[in-house]
C-alpha positions in Angstrom: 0.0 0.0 0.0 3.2 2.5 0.6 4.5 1.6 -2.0 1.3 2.3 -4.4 1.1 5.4 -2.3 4.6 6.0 -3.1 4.1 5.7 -7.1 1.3 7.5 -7.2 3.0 10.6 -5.5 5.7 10.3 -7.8 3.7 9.9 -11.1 1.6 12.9 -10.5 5.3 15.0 -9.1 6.2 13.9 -12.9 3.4 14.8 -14.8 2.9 18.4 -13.5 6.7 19.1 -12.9 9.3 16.9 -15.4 7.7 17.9 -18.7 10.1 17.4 -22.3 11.3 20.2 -24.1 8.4 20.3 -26.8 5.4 18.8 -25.0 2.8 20.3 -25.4 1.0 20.6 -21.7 -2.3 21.1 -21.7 -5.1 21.8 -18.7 -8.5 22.4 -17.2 -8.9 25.1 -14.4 -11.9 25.9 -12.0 -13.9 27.9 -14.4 -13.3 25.5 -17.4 -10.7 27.5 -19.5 -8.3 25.2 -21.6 -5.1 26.2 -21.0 -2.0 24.7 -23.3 1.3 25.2 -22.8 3.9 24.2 -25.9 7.6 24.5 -24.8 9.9 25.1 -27.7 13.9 25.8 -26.8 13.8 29.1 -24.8 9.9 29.9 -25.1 6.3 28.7 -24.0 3.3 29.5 -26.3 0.6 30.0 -24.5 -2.9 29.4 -25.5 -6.2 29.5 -23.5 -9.4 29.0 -24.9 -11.7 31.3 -22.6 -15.5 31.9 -23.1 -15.5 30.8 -26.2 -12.3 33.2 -27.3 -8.8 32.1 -28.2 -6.1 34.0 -26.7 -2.3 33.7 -27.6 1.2 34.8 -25.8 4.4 33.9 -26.4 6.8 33.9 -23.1 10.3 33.8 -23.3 13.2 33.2 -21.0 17.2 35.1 -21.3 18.7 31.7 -22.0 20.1 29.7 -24.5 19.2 26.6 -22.5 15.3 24.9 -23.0 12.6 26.0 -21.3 10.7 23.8 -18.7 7.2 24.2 -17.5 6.2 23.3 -14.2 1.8 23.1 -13.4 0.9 24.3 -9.8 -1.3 26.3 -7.4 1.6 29.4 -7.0 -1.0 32.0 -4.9 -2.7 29.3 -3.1 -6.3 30.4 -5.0 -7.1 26.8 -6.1 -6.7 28.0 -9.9 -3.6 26.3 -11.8 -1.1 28.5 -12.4 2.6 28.1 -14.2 6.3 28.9 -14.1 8.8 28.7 -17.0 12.3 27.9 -15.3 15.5 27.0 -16.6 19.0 26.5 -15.0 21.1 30.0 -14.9 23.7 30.2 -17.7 27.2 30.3 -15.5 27.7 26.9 -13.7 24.3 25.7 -13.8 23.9 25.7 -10.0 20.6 27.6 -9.3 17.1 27.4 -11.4 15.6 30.6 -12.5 11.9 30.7 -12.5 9.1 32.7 -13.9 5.9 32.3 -12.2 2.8 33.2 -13.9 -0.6 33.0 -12.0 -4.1 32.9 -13.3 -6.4 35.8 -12.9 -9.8 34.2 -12.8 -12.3 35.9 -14.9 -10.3 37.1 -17.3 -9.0 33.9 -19.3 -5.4 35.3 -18.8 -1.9 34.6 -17.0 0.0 37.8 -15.1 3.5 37.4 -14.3 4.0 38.2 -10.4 7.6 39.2 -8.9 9.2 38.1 -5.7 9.0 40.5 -2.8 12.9 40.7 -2.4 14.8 40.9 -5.8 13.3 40.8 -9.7 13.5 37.1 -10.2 12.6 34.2 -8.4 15.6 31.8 -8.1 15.3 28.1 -6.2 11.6 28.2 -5.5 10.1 26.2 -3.2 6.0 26.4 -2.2 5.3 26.5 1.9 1.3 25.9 0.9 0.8 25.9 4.6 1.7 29.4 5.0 0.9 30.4 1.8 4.4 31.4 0.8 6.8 31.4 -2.5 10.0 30.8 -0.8 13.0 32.2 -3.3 16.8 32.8 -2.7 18.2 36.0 -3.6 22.0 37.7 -4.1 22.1 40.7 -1.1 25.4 41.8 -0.8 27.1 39.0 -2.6 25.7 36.5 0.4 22.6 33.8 -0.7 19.3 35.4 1.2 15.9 33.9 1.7 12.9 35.5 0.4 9.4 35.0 1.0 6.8 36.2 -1.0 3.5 36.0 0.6 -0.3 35.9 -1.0 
């Protein structure tokens, strides 16, 4: 039963989170937009079918690397949201994310900023406390930042 437990964790941790350069990623949120995401080398097209309406964006990331797409709840609202991340260009040590949440109503994606620097680097999610927790470069010394909704 763990073990089931275990696969299923993992298999869901895969499906929002590990997606291929070039797969298309496509979803359902609360108030039946169809959202599709298709990574190609440093961009994500972005299409949502709202109302009846097609909209388009294209995002793009300062990299020569690929773009990866990761699914999840960023603001805590219960809508799906997405960030485009890749690894940073020097020595590859630290991902670079940006985090685009849903504005419901609208049909549309808005880019949102951490509260302590202009990109969010290492994110992790505290959904308990509702908090984006990022590192940041103050004074040459790795910082924490929490961006709260």
């Amino acid at each position: 039963m763990k073990f089931n437990n275990f696969l299923a964790s993992f298999c869901v941790f895969y499906v929002f989170n590990c997606h291929a350069s070039n797969t298309p990623i496509s979803f359902v949120n609360k108030d039946s937009s169809l959202v599709k995401l298709t990574p190609k080398k440093n961009l994500v097209n972005v299409q949502i079918e709202f109302r009846g309406q097609l909209k388009s964006e294209i995002v793009t990331v300062e990299t020569e690397q690929d773009a990866k797409v990761s699914i999840d709840d960023y603001n805590f609202d219960g809508f799906k949201d997405f960030s485009v991340r890749h690894l940073d260009d020097g020595k590859g040590t630290y991902t670079i994310h940006r985090i685009f949440i849903y504005a419901p109503g609208k049909g549309k994606f808005n880019e949102i900023f951490p509260a302590c620097s202009d990109e969010f680097i290492n994110v992790r999610l505290n959904k308990t406390k509702k908090l984006i927790i990022s590192s940041y470069l103050k004074e040459s010394t790795w910082a924490i930042c929490q961006t709260k909704f």
